[in-house]
N, C-alpha and C positions, 0 to 999 in steps of 0.2 A: 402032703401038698402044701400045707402053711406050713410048714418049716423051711421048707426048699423057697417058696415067695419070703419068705423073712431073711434068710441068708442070701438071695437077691437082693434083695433092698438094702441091707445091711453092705453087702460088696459094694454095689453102686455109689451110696452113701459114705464108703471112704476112700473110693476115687476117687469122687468130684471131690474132696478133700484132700488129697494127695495132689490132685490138678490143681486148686486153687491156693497151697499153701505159696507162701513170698519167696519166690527167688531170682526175683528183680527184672522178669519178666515182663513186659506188660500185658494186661488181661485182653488187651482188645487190637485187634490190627491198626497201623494208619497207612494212610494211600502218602507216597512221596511225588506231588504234581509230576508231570515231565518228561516223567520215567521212560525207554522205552530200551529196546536194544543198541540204537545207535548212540542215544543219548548216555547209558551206562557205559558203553567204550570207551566216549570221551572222557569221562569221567574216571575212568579206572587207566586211563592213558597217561591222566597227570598226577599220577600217585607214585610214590614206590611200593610197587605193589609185593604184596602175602602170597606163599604157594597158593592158602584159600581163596584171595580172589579171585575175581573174576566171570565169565557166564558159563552158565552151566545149563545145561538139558535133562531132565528128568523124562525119559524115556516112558517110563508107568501112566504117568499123565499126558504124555506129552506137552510140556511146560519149560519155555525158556526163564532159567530165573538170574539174576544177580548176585553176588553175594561180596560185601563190601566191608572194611572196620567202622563198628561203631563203636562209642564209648558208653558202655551200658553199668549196669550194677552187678556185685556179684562175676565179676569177671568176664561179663559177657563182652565178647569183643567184636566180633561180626554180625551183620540182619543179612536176611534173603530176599530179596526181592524180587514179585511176579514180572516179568516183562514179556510175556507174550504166552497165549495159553487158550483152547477150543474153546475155555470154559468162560462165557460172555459177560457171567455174574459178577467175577473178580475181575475187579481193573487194574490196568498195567501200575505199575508201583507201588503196589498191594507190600507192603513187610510181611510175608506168610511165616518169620519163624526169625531164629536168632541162636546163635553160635557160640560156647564159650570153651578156652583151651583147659585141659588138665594136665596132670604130671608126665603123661606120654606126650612126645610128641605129637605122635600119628592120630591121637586118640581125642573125641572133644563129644561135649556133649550139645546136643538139638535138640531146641524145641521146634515143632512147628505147629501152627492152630489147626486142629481138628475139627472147627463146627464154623456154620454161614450165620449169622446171624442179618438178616437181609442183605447190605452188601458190606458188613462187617466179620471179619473171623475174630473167632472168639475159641475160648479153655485152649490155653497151649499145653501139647502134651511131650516129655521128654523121652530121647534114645538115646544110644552113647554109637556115633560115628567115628569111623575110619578115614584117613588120608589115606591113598597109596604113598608109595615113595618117590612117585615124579610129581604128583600131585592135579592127577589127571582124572581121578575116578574119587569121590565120594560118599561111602556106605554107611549103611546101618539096617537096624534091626527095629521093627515096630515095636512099641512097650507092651510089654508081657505081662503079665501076672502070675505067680506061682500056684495058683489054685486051677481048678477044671473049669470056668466058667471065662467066656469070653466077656468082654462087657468093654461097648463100644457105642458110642450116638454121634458119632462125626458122620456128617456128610461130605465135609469137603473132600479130602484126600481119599475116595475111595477103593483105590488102592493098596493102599498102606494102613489104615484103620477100618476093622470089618464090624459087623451090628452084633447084636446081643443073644448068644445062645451059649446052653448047657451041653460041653460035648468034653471028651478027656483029649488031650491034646497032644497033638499027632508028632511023632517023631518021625525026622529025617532033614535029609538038607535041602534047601531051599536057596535060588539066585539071590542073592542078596540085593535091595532095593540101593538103589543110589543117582545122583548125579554122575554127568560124565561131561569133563572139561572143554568146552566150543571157541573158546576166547580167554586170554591170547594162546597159542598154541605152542608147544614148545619149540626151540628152533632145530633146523636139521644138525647141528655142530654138538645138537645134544644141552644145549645152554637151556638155565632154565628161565621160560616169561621173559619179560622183559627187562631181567634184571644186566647191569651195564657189563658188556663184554670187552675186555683192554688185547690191543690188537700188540 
């Protein structure tokens, strides 16, 4: 029994290190004033905008978010932003997570903060998402660990982040969690967003 609590604590103890090592993340959310669903439109209206822009719906939560370029460290190129959501704690403009591209196209890695700290989120945790190829659906896979023990203390996302138990880990497939694209939508001619159509 104290070995099994020892290699608990021990896993625990290099997660939260794994979470807090530097990769240009910041450790704590910030609220962007403003924010809301119409207000992101406009905003994303006088852009040229990225397949990734734009609003997006998170079905799991039911969560309208944003998702905009920013210029971050470490490649990070996009934030997500809460814009509307059942959940009363987090307010609209909330930055829940942050985007950066890799060698794939299709392919980028996400963080989003896993924990409430009153009406702060906080420990961003990372996954490696999917673009489709229209750019209408965006997946991924919660972070794993190669060992049998789950080990998890976010409350926010509780969907996508489960709590802390000892079980062997279940094979099979599963719906993959993602956003799915609300704005701007593609056009019926097949053009993609709003990028400039020559007549």
């Amino acid at each position: 029994m104290l070995k099994r609590l020892a290699f608990i604590s021990f896993l625990t103890l290099m997660l939260s290190l794994a979470v807090s090592a530097d990769n240009g993340v910041p450790k704590k959310s910030v609220v962007l004033a403003g924010l809301d669903v119409d207000s992101m439109r406009v905003r994303l209206d006088e852009t040229d905008m990225q397949p990734l822009e734009g609003i997006w719906y998170y079905p799991n939560e039911e969560m309208t978010l944003g998702i905009e370029r920013y210029k971050g460290q470490n490649n990070i190129g996009y934030r997500i932003i809460l814009l509307d959501s059942p959940d009363i704690n987090v307010m609209p403009g909330t930055v829940i997570g942050y985007i950066a591209a890799s060698a794939v196209d299709s392919k980028y890695e996400l963080w989003l903060y896993s924990q409430r700290d009153r009406v702060t989120l906080i420990k961003p945790l990372k996954c490696v998402a999917t673009l489709n190829s229209t750019a209408t659906t965006f997946t991924f896979d919660p972070p794993h660990w190669k060992v049998k023990v789950r080990v998890n203390i976010a409350r926010f996302l509780p969907s996508l982040f489960q709590g802390v138990s000892i079980i062997p880990e279940r094979v099979g497939e599963n719906l993959p969690i993602g956003f799915r694209k609300i704005y701007p939508e593609q056009g019926t001619d097949g053009s993609p967003f709003n990028r400039v159509r020559y007549l």
